[in-house]
C-alpha positions in Angstrom: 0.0 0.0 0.0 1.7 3.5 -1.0 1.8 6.3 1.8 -1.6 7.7 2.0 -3.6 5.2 0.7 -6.4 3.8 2.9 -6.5 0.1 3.3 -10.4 -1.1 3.0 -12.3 -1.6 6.1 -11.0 -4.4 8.6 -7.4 -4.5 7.1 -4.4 -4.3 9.5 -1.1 -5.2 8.5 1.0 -5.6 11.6 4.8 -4.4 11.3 7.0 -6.9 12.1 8.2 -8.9 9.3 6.8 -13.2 9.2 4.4 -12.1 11.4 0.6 -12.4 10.6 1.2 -9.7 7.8 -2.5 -9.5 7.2 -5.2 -9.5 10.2 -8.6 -8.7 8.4 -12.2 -8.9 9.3 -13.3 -9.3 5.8 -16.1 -11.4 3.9 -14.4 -13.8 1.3 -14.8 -11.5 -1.8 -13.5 -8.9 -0.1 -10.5 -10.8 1.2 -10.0 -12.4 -2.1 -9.8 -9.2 -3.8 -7.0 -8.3 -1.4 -5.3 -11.6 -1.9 -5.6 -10.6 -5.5 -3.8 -7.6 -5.4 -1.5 -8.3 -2.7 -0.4 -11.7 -5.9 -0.1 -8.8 -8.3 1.7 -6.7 -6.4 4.2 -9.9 -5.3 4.5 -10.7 -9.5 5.0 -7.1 -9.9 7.8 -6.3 -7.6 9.8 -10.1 -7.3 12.9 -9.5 -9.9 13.3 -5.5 -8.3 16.7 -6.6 -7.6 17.2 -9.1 -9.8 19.6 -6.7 -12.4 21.7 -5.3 -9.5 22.6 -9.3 -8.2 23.6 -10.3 -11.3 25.3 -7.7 -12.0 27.5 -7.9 -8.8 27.8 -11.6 -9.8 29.2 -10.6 -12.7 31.5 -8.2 -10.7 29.9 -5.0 -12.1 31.9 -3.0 -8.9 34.7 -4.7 -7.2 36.7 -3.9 -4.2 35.8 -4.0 -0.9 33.0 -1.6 -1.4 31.9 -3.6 -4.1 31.9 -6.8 -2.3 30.0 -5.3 0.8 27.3 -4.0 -1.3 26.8 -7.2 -3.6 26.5 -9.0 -0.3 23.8 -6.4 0.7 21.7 -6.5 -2.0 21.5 -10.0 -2.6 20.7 -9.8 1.4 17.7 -7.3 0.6 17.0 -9.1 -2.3 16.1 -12.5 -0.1 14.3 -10.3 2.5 12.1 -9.0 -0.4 11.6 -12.5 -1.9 10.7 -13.4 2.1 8.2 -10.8 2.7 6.4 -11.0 -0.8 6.1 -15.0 -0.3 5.1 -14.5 3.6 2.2 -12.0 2.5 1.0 -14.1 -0.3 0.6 -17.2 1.5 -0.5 -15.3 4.9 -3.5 -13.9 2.2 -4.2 -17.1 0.6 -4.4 -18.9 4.2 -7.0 -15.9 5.8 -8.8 -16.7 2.2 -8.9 -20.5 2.7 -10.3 -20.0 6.5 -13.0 -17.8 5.0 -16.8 -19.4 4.1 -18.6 -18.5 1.0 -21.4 -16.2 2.1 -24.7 -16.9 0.4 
């Protein structure tokens, strides 16, 4: 969600990272909509390191600054891939627990 958008009614998303990302009070089309999106958002965002790793592997900057930040952003890179995975499946699981409303 970008700064100053609203999340829809019953939507928390806690701050800690693994950690229930999503805690929602929603009916199932509402939550599958979000579990929608939050997939879309996941697709849209999972290679946003991708160039600057393999260009490190393919020592684009050397050195000792070099090597520190290739070993950062391969580190930010997995933390990404974490997160997005974490959020997706924390969505899918709220959807799953979720009865189809007549």
């Amino acid at each position: 969600m970008s700064t100053g958008e609203t999340p829809p009614p019953g939507l928390f998303w806690c701050s800690e990272p693994y950690e229930g990302i999503i805690l929602a009070d929603l009916d199932r089309q509402a939550m599958r909509t979000v579990a929608e999106r939050i997939q879309r958002l996941s697709d849209e965002h999972w290679w946003a390191l991708d160039l600057s790793c393999r260009l490190m592997e393919n020592d684009a900057w050397v050195g000792p600054t070099g090597t520190r930040f290739g070993t950062q952003v391969h580190a930010d890179q997995q933390e990404l891939r974490g997160m997005l995975t974490q959020a997706v499946h924390s969505a899918n699981t709220k959807l799953a627990s979720l009865q189809d409303t007549p």
